[in-house]
Backbone as ProteinMPNN parsed JSONL, in Angstrom:
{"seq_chain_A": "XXXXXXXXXXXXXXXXXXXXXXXXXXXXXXXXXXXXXXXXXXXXXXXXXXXXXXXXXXXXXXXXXXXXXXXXXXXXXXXXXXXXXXXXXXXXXXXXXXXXXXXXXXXXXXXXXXXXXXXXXXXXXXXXXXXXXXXXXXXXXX", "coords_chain_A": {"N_chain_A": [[-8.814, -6.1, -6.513], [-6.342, -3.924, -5.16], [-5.937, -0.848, -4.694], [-3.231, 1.808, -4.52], [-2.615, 5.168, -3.423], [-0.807, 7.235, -4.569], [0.22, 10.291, -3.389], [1.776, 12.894, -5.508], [4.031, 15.731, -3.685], [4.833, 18.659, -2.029], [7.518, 20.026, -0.441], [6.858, 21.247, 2.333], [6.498, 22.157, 5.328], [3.566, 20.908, 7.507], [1.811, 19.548, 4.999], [1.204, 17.072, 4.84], [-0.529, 16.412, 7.039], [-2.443, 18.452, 5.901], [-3.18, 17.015, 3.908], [-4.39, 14.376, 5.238], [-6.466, 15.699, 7.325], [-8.001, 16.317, 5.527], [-8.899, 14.027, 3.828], [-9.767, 12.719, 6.623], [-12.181, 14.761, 6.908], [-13.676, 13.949, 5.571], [-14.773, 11.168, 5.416], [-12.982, 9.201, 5.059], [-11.039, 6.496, 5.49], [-7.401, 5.896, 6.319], [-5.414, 3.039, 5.623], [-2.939, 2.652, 5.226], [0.492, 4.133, 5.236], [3.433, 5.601, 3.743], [5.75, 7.184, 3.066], [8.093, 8.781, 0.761], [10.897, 11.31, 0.248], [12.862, 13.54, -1.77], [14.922, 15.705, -2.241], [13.372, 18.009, -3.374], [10.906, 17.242, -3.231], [7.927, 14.845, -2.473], [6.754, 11.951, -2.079], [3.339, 11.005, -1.382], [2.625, 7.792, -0.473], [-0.493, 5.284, -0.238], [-3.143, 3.367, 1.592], [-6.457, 3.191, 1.677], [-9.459, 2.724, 2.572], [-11.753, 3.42, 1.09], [-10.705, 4.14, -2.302], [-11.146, 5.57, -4.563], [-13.294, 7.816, -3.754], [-11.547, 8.837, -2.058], [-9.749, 10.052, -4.025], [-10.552, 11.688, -5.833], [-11.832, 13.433, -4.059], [-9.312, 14.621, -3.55], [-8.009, 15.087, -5.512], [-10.022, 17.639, -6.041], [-9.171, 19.4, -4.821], [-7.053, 20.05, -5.66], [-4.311, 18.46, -5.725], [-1.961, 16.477, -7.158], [-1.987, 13.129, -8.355], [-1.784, 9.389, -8.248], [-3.344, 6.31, -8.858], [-2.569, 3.09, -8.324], [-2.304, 0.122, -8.799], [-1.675, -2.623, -6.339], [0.043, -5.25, -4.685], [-0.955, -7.472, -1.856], [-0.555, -8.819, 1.125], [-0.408, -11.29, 3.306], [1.4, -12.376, 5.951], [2.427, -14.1, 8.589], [2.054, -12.586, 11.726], [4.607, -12.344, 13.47], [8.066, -13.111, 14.547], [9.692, -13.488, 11.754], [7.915, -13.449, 9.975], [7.848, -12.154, 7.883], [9.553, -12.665, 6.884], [9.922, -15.006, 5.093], [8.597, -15.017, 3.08], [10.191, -13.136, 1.964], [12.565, -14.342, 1.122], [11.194, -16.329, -0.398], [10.559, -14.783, -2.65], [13.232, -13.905, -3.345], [14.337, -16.532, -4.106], [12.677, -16.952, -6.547], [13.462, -15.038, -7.812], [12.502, -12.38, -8.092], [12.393, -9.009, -8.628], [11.81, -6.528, -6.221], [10.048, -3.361, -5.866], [8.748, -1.564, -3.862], [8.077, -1.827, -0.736], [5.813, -2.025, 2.038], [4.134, -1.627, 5.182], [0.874, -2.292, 5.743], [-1.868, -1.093, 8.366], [-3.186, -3.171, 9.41], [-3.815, -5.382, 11.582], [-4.561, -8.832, 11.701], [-5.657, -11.697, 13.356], [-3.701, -12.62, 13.904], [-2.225, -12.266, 11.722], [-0.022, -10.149, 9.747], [-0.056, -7.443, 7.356], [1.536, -6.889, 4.575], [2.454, -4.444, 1.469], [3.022, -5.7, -1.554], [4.861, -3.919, -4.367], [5.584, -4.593, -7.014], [7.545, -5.518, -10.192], [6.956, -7.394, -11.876], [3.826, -8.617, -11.629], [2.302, -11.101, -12.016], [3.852, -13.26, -12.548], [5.078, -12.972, -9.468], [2.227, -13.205, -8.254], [1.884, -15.759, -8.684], [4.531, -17.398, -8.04], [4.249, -17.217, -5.394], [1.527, -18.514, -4.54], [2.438, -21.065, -5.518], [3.836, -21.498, -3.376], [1.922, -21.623, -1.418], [0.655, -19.702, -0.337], [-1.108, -16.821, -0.878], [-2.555, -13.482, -2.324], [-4.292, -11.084, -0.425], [-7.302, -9.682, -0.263], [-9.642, -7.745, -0.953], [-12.053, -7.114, 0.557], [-11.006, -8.831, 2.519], [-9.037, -6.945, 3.86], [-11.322, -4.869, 4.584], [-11.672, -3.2, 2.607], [-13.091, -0.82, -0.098]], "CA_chain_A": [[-7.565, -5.407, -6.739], [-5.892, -2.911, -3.767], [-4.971, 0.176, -5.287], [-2.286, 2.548, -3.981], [-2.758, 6.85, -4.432], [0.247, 8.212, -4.406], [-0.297, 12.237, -4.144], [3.17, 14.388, -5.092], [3.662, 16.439, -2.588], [6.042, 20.137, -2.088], [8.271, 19.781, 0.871], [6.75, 21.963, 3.18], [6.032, 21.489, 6.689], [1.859, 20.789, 7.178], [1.073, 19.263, 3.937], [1.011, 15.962, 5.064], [-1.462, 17.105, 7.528], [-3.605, 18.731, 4.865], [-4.31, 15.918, 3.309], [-5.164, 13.558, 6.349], [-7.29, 16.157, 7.344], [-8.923, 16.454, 4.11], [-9.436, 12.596, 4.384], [-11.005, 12.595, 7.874], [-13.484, 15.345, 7.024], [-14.53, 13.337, 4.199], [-15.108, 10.1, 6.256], [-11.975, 8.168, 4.244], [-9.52, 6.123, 6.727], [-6.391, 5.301, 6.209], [-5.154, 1.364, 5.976], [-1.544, 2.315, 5.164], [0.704, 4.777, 4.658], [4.03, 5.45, 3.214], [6.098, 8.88, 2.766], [9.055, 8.777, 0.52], [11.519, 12.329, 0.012], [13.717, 13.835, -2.364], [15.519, 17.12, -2.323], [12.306, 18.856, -4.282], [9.818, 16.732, -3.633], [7.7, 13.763, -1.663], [5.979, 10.958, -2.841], [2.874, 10.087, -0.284], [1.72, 6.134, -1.175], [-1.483, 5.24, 0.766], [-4.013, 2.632, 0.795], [-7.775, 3.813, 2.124], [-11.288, 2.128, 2.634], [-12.438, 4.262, -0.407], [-10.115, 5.102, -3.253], [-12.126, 6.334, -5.531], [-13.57, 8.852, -2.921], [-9.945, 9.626, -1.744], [-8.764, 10.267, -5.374], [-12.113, 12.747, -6.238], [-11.667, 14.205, -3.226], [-8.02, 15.055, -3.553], [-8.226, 16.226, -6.934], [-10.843, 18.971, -6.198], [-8.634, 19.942, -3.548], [-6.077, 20.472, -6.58], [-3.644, 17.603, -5.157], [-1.605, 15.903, -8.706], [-1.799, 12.028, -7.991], [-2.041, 8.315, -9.294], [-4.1, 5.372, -8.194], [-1.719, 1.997, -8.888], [-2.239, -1.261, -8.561], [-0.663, -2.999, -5.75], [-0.314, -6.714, -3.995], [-1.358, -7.24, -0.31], [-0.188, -10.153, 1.048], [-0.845, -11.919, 5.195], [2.29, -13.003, 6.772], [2.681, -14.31, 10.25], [2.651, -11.648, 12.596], [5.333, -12.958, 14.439], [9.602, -13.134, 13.794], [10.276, -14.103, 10.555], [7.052, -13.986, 9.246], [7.719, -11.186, 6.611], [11.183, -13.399, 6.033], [9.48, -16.471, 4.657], [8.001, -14.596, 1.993], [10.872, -12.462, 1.021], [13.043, -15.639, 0.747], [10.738, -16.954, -1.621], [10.885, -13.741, -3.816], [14.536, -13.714, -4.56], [14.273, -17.497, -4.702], [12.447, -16.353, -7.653], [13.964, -13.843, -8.855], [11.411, -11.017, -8.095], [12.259, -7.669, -8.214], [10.668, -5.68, -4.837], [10.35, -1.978, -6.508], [9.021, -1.175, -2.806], [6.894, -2.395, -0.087], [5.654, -0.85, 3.072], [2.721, -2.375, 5.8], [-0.847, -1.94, 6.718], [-1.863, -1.469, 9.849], [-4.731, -3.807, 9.833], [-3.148, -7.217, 12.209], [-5.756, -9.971, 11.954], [-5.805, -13.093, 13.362], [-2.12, -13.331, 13.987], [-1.589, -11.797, 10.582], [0.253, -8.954, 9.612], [-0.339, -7.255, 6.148], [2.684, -5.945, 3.812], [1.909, -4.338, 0.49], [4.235, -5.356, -2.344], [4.599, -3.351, -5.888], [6.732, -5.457, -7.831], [7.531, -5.334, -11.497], [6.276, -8.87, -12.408], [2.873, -9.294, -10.362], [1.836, -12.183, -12.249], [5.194, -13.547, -11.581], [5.152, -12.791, -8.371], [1.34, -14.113, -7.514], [2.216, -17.73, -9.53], [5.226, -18.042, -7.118], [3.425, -17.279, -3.602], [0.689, -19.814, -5.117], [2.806, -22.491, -5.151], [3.962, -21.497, -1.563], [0.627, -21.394, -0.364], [0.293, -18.23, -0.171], [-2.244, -15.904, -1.434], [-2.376, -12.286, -2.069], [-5.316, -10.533, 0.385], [-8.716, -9.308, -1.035], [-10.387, -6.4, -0.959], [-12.517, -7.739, 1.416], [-10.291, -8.838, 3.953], [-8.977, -5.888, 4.408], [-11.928, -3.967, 4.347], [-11.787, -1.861, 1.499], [-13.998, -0.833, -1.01]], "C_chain_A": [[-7.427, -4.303, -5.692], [-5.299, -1.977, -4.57], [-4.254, 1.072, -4.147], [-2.723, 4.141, -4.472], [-1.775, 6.855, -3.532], [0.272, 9.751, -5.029], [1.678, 12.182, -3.734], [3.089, 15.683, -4.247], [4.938, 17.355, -2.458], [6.782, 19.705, -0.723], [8.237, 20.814, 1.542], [6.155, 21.381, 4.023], [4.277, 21.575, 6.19], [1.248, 20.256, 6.244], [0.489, 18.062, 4.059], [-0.163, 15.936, 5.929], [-2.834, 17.726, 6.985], [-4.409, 17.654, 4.691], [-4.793, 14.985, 4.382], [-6.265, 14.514, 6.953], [-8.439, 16.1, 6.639], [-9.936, 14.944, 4.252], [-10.798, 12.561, 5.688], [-12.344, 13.242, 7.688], [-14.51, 14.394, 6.13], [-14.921, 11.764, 4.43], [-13.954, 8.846, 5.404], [-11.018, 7.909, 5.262], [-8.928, 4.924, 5.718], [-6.22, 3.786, 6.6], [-3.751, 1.485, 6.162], [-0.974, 3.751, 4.523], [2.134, 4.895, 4.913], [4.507, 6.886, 2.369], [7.698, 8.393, 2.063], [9.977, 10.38, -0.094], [12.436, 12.145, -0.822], [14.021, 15.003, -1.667], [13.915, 18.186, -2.298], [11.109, 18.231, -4.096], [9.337, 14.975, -2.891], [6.767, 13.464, -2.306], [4.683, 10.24, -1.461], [2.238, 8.915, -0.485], [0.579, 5.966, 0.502], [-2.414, 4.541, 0.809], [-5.194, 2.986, 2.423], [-8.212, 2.953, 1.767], [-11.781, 2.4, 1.714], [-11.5, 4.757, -1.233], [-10.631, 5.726, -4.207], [-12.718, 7.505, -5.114], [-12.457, 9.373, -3.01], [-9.439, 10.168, -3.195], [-9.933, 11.362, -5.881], [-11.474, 13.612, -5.471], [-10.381, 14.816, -3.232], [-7.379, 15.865, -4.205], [-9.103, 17.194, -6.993], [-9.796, 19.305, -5.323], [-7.013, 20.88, -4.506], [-4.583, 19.527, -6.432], [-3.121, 16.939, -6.904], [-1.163, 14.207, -7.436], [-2.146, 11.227, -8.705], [-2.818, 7.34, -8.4], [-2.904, 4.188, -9.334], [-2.347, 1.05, -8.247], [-1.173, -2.104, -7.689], [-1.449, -4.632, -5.041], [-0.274, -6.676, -2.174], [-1.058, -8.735, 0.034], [-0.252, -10.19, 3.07], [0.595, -12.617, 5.093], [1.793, -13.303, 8.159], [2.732, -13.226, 10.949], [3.316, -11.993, 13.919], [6.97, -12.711, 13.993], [9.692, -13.568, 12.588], [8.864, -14.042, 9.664], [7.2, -13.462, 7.885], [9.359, -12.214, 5.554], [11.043, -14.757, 5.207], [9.068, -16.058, 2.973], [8.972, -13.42, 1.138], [11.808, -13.36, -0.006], [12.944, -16.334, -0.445], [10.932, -16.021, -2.521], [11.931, -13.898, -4.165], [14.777, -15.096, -4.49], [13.561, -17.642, -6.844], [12.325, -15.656, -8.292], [13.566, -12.845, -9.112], [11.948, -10.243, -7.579], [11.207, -6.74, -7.218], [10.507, -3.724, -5.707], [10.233, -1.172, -5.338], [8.442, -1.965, -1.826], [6.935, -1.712, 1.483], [4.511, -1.954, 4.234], [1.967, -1.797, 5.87], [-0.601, -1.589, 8.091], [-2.687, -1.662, 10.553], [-3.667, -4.798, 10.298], [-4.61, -7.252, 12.655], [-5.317, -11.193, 12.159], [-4.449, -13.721, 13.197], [-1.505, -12.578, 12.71], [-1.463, -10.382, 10.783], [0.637, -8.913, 8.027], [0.994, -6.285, 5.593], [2.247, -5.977, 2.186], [3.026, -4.328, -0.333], [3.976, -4.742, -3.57], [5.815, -3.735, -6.636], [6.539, -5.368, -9.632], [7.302, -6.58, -12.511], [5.076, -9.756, -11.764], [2.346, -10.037, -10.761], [2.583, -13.482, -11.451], [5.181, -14.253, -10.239], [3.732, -13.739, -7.717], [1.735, -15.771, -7.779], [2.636, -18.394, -8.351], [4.968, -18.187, -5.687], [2.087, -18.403, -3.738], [1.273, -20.88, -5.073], [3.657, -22.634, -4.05], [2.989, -21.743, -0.504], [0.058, -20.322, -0.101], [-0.147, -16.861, -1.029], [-2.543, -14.296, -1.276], [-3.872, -11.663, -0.703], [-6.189, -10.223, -0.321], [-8.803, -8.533, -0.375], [-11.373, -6.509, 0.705], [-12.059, -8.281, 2.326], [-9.633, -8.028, 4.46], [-9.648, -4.589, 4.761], [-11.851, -2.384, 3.832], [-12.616, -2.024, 0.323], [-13.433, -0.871, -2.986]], "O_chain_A": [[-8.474, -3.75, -5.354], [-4.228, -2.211, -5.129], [-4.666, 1.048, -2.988], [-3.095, 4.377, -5.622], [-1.721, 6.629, -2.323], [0.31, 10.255, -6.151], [2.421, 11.854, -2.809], [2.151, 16.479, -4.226], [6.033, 16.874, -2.749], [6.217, 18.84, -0.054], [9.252, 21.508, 1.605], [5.437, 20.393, 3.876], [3.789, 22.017, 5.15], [0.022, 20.313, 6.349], [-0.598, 17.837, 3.526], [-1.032, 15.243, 5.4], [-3.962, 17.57, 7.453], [-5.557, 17.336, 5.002], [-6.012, 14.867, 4.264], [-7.277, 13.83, 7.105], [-9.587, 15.888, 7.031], [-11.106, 14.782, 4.596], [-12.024, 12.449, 5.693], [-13.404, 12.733, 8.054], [-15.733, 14.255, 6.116], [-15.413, 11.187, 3.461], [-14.316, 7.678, 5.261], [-10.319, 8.752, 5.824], [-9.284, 3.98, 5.012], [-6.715, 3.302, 7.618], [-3.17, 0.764, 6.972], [-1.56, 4.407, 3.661], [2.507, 4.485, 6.012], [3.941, 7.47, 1.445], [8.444, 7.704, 2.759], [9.535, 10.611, -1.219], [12.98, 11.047, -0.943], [13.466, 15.305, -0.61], [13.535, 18.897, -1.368], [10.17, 18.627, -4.787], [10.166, 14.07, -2.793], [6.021, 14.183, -2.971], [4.964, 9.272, -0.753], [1.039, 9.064, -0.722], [0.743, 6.31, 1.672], [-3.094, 4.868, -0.164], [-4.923, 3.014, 3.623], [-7.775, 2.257, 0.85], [-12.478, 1.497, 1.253], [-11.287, 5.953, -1.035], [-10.057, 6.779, -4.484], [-12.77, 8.388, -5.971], [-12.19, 10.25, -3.831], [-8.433, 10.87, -3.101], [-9.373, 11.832, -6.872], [-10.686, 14.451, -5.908], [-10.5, 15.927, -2.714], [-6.624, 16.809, -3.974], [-9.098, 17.79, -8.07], [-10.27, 20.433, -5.462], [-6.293, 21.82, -4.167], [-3.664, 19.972, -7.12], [-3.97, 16.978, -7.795], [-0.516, 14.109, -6.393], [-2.735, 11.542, -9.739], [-2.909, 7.606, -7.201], [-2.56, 4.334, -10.506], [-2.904, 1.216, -7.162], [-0.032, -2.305, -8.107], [-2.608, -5.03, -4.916], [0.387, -5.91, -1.472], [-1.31, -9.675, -0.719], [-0.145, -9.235, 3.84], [0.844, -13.372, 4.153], [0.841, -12.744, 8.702], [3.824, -12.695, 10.745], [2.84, -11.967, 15.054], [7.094, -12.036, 12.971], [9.882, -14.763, 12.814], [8.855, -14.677, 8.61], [6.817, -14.069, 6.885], [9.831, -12.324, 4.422], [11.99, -15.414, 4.772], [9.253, -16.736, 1.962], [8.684, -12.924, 0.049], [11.903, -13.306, -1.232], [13.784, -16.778, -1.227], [11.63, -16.44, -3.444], [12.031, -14.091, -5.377], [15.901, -15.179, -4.985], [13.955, -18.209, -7.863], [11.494, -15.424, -9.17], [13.939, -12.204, -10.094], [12.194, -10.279, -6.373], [10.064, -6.382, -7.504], [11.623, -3.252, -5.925], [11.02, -0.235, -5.2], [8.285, -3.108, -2.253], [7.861, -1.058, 1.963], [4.229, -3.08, 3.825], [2.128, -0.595, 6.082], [0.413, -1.701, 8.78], [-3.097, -1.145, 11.593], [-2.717, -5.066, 9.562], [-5.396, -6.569, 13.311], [-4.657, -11.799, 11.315], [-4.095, -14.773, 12.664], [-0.304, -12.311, 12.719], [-2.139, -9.601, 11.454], [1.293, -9.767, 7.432], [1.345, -5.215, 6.092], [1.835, -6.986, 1.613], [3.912, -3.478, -0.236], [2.844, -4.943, -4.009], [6.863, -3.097, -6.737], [5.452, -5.171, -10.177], [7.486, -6.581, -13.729], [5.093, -10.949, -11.46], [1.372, -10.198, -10.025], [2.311, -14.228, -10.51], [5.237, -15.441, -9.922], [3.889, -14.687, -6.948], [1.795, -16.694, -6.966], [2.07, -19.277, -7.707], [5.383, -19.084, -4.953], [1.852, -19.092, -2.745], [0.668, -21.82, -4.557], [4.176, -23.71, -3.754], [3.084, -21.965, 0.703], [-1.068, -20.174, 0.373], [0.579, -16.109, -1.679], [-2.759, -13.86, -0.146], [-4.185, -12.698, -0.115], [-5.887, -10.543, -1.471], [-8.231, -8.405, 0.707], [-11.123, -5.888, 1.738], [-12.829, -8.281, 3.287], [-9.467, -8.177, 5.671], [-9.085, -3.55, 5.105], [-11.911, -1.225, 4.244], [-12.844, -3.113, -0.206], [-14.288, -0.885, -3.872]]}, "name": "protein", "num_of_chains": 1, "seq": "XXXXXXXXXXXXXXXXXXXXXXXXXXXXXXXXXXXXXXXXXXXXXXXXXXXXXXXXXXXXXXXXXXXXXXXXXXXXXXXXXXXXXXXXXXXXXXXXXXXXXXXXXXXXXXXXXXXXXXXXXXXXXXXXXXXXXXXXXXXXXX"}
């Protein structure tokens, strides 16, 4: 399973900064990351080598965040590759809630992380496409 920490975050300049800092000292690298704003307030989604570290570490730091459950999925890294697989989603009727990329490219592949509101759903129908979410292990994460 690929989890996601999304830390809330104040909308001041440097914070974003903080925490990648924080990260580096603490030997945790980034796979993916993913900044969304309001008015009041930013949402940073992020997927690390170590979440469990990253999420310790974040929270002594006094940081308010979640660890979620998210799908990782290999497209083509090429034109259309991400379009083959969206296709199929609203072929079946899957709600996207967001999705964002890695920025591990292997082997021609390029990695996009979806968080959808039916991930059974959702794996079933890429299964009978052929297509298989990513492992832990192929993206090297712990």
């Amino acid at each position: 399973m690929v989890y996601q920490i999304s830390v809330f975050l104040e909308n001041r300049a440097g914070q974003f900064a903080e925490i990648t800092g924080i990260l580096a000292q603490n030997g945790v690298d980034l796979r993916a990351i993913s900044i969304a704003e309001t008015a009041d307030y930013g949402v940073l989604r992020m997927i690390v080598d170590h979440a469990e570290k990253a999420t310790s570490i974040l929270m002594q730091h006094g940081y308010l965040l979640t660890m979620t459950p998210v799908l990782v999925v290999a497209v083509p890294d090429a034109p259309g590759g991400v379009a083959t697989v969206l296709e199929t989603l609203a072929e079946g009727n899957i709600d996207i809630e967001y999705m964002y990329s890695l920025f591990t490219h292997l082997e021609g592949k390029a990695y996009i992380v979806f968080r959808v509101a039916e991930a059974e759903k959702f794996t079933e129908l890429l299964a009978a496409h052929g297509i298989t979410p990513s492992t832990n292990e192929e993206l090297g994460i712990c």
